[in-house]
C-alpha positions in Angstrom: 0.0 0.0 0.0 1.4 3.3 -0.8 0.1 6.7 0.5 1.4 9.7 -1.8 3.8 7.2 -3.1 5.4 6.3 -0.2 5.1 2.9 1.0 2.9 2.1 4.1 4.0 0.1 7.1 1.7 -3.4 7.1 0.7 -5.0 9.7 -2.3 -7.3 8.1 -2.9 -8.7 4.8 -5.9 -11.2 3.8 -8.0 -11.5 0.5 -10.8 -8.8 1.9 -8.5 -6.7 4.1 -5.6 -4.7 4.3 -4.8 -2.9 7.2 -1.6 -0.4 7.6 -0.3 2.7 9.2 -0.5 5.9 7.1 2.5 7.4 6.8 3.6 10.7 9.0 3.5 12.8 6.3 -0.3 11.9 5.6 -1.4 12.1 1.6 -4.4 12.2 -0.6 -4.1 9.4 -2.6 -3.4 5.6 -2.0 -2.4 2.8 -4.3 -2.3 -1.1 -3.6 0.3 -3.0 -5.4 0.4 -6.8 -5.7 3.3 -8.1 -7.3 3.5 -6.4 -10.7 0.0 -5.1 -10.5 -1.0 -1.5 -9.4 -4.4 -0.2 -8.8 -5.5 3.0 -10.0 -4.5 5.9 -7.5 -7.7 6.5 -5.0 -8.3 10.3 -3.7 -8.5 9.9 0.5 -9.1 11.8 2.9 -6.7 11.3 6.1 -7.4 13.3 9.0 -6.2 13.4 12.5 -8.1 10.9 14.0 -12.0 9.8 12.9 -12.9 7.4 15.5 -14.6 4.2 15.0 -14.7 1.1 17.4 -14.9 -1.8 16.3 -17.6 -4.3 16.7 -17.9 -8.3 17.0 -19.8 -8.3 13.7 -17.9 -5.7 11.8 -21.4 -3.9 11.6 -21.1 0.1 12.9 -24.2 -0.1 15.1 -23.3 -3.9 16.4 -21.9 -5.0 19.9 -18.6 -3.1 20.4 -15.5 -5.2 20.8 -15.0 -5.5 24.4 -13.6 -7.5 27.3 -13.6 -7.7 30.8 -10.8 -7.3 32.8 -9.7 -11.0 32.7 -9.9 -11.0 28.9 -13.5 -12.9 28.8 -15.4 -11.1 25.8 -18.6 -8.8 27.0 -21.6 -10.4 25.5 -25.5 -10.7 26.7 -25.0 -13.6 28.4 -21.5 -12.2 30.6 -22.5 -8.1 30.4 -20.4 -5.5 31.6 -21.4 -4.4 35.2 -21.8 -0.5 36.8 -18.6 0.4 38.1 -16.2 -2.7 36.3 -13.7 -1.5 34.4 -13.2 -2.9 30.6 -11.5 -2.4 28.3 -12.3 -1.6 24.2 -10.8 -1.6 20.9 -11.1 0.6 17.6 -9.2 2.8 15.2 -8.3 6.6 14.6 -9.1 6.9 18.0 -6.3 9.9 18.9 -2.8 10.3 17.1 -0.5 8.1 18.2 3.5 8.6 17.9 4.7 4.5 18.3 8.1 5.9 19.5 6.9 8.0 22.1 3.8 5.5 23.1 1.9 9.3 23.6 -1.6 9.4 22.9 -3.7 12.6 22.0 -6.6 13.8 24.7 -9.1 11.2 25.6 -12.3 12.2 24.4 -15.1 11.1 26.1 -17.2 8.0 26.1 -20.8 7.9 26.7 -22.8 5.0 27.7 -26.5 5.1 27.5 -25.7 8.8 27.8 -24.4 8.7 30.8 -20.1 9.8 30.5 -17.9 7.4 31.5 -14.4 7.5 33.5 -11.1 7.2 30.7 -8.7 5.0 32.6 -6.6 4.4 29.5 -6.6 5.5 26.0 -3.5 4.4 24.3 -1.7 2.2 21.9 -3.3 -1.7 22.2 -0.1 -4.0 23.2 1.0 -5.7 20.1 -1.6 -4.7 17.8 0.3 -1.9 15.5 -2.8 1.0 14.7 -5.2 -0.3 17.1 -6.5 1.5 19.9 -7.3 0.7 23.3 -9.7 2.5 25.5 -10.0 1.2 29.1 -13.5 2.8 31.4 -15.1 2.4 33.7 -18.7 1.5 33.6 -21.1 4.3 35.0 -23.0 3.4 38.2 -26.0 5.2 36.5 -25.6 3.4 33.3 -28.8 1.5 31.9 -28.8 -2.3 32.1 -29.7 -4.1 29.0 -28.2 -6.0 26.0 -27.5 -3.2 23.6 -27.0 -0.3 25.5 -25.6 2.8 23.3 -22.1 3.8 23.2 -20.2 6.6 21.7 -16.8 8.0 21.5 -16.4 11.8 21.0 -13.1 13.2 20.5 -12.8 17.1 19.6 -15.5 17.4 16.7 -15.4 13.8 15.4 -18.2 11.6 16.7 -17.6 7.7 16.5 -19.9 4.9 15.2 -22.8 4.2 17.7 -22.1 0.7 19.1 -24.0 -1.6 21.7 -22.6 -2.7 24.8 -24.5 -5.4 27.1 -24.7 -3.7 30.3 -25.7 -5.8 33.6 -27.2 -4.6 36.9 
């Protein structure tokens, strides 16, 4: 993959999906090469950050990929409970300088509405442009399966994923 002609760092590669880090230098156009074969160059758009978690069934509004403290996926039947900590995944969630392991500011995260506490937003251990976002459930947070949540960070407003919330 190469952004403005300068070839990006990869980190997966399968038939469907390519992910890689964009270059420092940013760049409005991309190209994927495969061997001797070069697509067309594509006009992008590559801001600071546009956040977006990620979700267990790749759809925007589905159950947001999340796990408990001891690593056990959050799902309907093991939900996330008022004040636990847990911890979430996405992308373009902050700028991120991989020698300096800084993130940008935290945002906020809303669930159900109701803000919850940032105890880490930062680079995910050994997964090269992914984001991890650790909170802490709100006490007041609604119980239910699909409970809403929302990343905000400056202007930019992630996808609206569900969270199952216990009580």
């Amino acid at each position: 993959v190469c952004v403005n002609g300068v070839a990006a760092d990869l980190y997966y590669v399968s038939p469907t999906q390519i992910n890689f880090i964009v270059p420092p230098n940013g760049g409005q156009s991309l190209t994927v090469v495969s061997g001797q074969l070069s697509s067309p160059a594509t006009p992008v758009t590559i801001g600071l950050w546009a956040p977006g978690f990620f979700t267990m069934d790749s759809a925007p509004t589905g159950p947001v990929a999340a796990e408990h403290g001891d690593g056990s996926p959050i799902t309907a039947a093991s939900p996330a409970r008022p004040g636990e900590t847990i911890q979430m995944f996405g992308t373009c969630l902050g700028a991120i300088d991989p020698r300096l392991m800084i993130a940008f500011p935290p945002g906020t995260v809303t669930v159900g509405g109701v803000a919850a506490q940032i105890a880490y937003n930062g680079p995910a251990p050994n997964i090269p442009g992914v984001t991890q976002i650790n909170i802490t459930i709100p006490k007041t947070a609604a119980a239910g399966p699909t409970i809403p949540i929302q990343l905000q960070f400056e202007f930019a407003t992630s996808n609206t994923a569900t969270l199952a919330v216990g009580s």
